[in-house]
C-alpha positions as CSV (number, residue, x, y, z in Angstrom):
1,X,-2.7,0.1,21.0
2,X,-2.9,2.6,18.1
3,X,-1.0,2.0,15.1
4,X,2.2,3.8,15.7
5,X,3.0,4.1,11.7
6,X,0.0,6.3,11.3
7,X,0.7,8.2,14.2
8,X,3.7,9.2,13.5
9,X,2.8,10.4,9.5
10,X,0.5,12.1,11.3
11,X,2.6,14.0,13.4
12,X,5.3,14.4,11.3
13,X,2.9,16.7,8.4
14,X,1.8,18.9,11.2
15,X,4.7,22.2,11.6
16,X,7.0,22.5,14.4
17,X,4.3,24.5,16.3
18,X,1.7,21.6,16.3
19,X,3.8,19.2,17.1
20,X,5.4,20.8,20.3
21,X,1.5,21.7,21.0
22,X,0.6,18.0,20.7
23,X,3.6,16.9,22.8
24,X,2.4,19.4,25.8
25,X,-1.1,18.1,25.5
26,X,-0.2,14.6,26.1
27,X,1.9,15.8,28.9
28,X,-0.8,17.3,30.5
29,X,-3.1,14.1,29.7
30,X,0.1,12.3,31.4
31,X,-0.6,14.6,34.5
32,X,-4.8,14.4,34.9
33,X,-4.2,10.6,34.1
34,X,-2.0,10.3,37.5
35,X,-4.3,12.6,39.2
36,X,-6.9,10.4,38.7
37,X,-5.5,7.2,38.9
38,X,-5.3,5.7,35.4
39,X,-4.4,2.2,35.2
40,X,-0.7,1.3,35.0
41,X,-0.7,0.3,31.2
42,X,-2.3,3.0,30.2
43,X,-0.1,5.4,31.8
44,X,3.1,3.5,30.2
45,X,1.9,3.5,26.8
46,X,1.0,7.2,26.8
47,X,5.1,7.7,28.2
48,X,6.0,5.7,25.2
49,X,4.1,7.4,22.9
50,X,4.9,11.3,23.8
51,X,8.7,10.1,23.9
52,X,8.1,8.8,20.7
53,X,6.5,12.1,19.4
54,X,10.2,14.2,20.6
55,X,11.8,11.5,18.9
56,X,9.8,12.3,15.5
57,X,10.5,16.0,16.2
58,X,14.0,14.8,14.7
59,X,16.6,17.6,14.2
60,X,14.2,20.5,15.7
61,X,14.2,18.7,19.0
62,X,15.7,21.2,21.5
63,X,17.9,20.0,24.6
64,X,14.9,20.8,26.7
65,X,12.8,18.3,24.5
66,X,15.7,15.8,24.8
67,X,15.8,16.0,28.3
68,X,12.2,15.5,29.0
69,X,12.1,12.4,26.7
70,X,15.0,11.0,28.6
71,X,12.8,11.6,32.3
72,X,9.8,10.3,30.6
73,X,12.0,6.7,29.5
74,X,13.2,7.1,33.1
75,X,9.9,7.1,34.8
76,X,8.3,4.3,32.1
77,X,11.2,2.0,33.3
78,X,10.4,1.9,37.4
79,X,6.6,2.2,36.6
80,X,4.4,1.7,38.4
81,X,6.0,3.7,41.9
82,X,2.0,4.4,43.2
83,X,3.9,6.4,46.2
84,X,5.5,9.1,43.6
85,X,2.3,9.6,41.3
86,X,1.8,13.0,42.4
87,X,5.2,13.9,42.0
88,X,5.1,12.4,38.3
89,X,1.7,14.3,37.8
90,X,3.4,17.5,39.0
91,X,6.3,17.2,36.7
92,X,4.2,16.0,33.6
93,X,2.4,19.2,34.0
94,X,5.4,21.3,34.4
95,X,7.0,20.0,31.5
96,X,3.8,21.0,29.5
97,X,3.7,23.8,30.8
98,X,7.4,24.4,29.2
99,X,6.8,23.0,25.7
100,X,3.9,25.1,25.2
101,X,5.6,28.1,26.2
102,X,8.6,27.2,23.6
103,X,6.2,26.6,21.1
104,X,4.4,30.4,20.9
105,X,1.2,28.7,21.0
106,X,0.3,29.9,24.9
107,X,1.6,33.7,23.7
108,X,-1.1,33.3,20.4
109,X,-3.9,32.2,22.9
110,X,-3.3,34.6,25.4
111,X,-3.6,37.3,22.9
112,X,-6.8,36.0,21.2
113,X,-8.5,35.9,24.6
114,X,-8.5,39.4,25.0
């Protein structure tokens, strides 16, 4: 397990931007993990860790943040449930999909691949 201290310092020096970005990228690692059948611990401890990174967002964690930490601790708890992994894959990716849309970073890559 990776030393959650440093991980968080880490995090926590980046702006706003890069930390939503980092948050939907371990969402959608959260989602090709399930697709492809990573084992069980694995899967937990990468739950634990992108609810820790909302928590670290502190005070510039929006309701939608809050709300997708609190479905992440839901799933970690009744983990593993091998009969809803696609649904959990699905919802990891759609929850991405959301924080990189708050965070401005899929408008500036849309507009530099032009």
């Amino acid at each position: 397990m990776k030393d959650i201290s440093q991980l968080r310092d880490r995090f926590q020096r980046d702006g706003l931007d890069r930390r939503l970005g980092n948050i939907a990228s371990n969402l959608l690692r959260l989602s090709s993990w399930l697709q492809m059948g990573r084992d069980t611990q694995a899967t937990v401890d990468l739950m634990r860790e992108t609810a820790g990174m909302i928590d670290w967002t502190g005070d510039d964690a929006t309701e939608e943040l809050v709300n997708i930490q609190r479905e992440l601790c839901r799933w970690r708890r009744i983990w593993p449930l091998e009969p809803a992994r696609h649904l959990l894959a699905f919802r990891a990716r759609q929850m991405s999909d959301r924080v990189l849309e708050s965070s401005g970073l899929a408008l500036s890559t849309s507009r530099g691949a032009v």
